[in-house]
Phi, psi and omega in degrees: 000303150316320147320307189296308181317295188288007093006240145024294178259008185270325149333280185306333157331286184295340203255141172287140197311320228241022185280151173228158141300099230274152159286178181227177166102177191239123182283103164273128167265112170245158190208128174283141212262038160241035164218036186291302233282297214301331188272357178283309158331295144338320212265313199284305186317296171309328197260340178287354208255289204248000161110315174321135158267137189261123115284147173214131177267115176265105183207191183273158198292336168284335183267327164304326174279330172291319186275018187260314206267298185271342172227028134059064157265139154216118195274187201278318189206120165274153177245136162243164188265349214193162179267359186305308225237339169270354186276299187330306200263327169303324182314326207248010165105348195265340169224125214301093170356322199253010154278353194273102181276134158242132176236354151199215196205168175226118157282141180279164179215167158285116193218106163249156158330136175309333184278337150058060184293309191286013155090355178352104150240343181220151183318288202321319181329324193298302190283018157300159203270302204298355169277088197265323163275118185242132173251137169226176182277170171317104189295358194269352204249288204249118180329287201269030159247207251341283186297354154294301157318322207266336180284334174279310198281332164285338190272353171071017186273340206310304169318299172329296183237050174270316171305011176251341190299114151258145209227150175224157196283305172319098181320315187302293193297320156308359174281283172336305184299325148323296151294333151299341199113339195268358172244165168299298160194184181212166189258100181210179195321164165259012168257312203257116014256036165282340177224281208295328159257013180033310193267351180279340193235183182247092170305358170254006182282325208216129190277122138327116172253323169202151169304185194219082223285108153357327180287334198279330197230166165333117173310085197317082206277111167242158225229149142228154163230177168254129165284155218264032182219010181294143188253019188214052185316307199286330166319299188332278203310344190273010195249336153255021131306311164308309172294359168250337162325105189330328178269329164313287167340317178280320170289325143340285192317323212266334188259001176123012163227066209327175159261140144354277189310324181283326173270323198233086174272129174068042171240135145322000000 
């Protein structure tokens, strides 16, 4: 009987205390594709932890949405960029309301072509003759063309340059119009996709010029929920937890998606 016992604890040496029994199954994701660099980290993280496999669809957050409404793809967990496209899609039945987690934030910025023909130095600049094109995303479509408007409009500018705003339903590409040239500036996030996707943009194109004092507009909440047709609901939810964790928040943070808590401390 002491044999066996001293056995036993002998066993027990070698096996580590703290092994657990990994899940199996696969986690489907969409995710807007300005946010590539921080969730591929997140993807590595999660998976090494729990066993789990991430697919992640990277694509833009409105083409995402379409393919949820018109070709009744359903992935597990939507990522919004903004609380616009997921208040849309809980409305509209495709996602549980009460699953929508905000895990960080973004800030607005002021952005002209590097060449800055039309002289930019400032928000005011905008309502000037020589500025004839100001670009944001569709605001009706896209989280940070609504928080853009809203950024103009706390900036008391809304009046000013609205007949000038070009607007593209695609977020990227009203990114874009910046950096081609075809516009004067634009208004968008200031990380996502310029430092979390990089490869979406010309880093030599285009200047940052100025923030958006925090105060003028909403706070910018991004969100994930589970869609309510998800086939691994307990997975979901424990994969946007994990996005709230502290050391996930700091690797979010270090690749282009701030914390939250941390810029709109005693904000809803």
């Amino acid at each position: 009987m002491r044999r066996w016992i001293v056995i036993a604890l002998l066993l027990g040496a070698v096996m580590p205390a703290q092994a657990q029994p990994q899940q199996k199954g696969t986690l489907h994701l969409f995710i807007p594709c300005g946010m590539i660099l921080p969730f591929n980290h997140a993807k590595a993280d999660f998976e090494a932890r729990t066993g789990m496999k991430l697919k992640i669809t990277y694509d833009n957050a409105v083409a995402l949405m379409r393919r949820i409404r018109d070709k009744g793809e359903r992935p597990d967990i939507f990522i919004a960029p903004g609380e616009l496209e997921l208040r849309q899609l809980a409305a509209e039945g495709y996602v549980d309301p009460a699953s929508i987690v905000t895990f960080g934030t973004f800030k607005m910025v002021l952005v002209v072509p590097k060449r800055n023909r039309a002289g930019v130095k400032s928000f005011a600049d905008l309502a000037k003759p020589q500025v004839r094109r100001v670009a944001i995303a569709d605001p009706e479509l896209n989280s940070v063309g609504h928080y853009a408007r809203e950024a103009l409009k706390g900036l008391k500018l809304w009046d000013k340059v609205e007949g000038k705003v070009l607007t593209h339903w695609h977020a990227l590409e009203a990114v874009h119009y910046v950096c081609n040239g075809r516009v004067d500036a634009g208004v968008y996030y200031a990380t996502c996709p310029l430092e979390s996707a990089p490869e979406k943009v010309g880093n030599a194109t285009y200047r940052i010029l100025a923030e958006v004092p925090r105060n003028l507009y909403p706070p910018v909440k991004v969100q994930g929920g589970v869609l309510k047709e998800a086939k691994n609901q307990a997975a979901a939810q424990q994969f946007l937890a994990f996005l709230k964790e502290p050391a996930t928040q700091r690797k979010l943070s270090q690749f282009g998606i701030p914390n939250y808590s941390e810029l709109h401390r005693g904000k809803p």
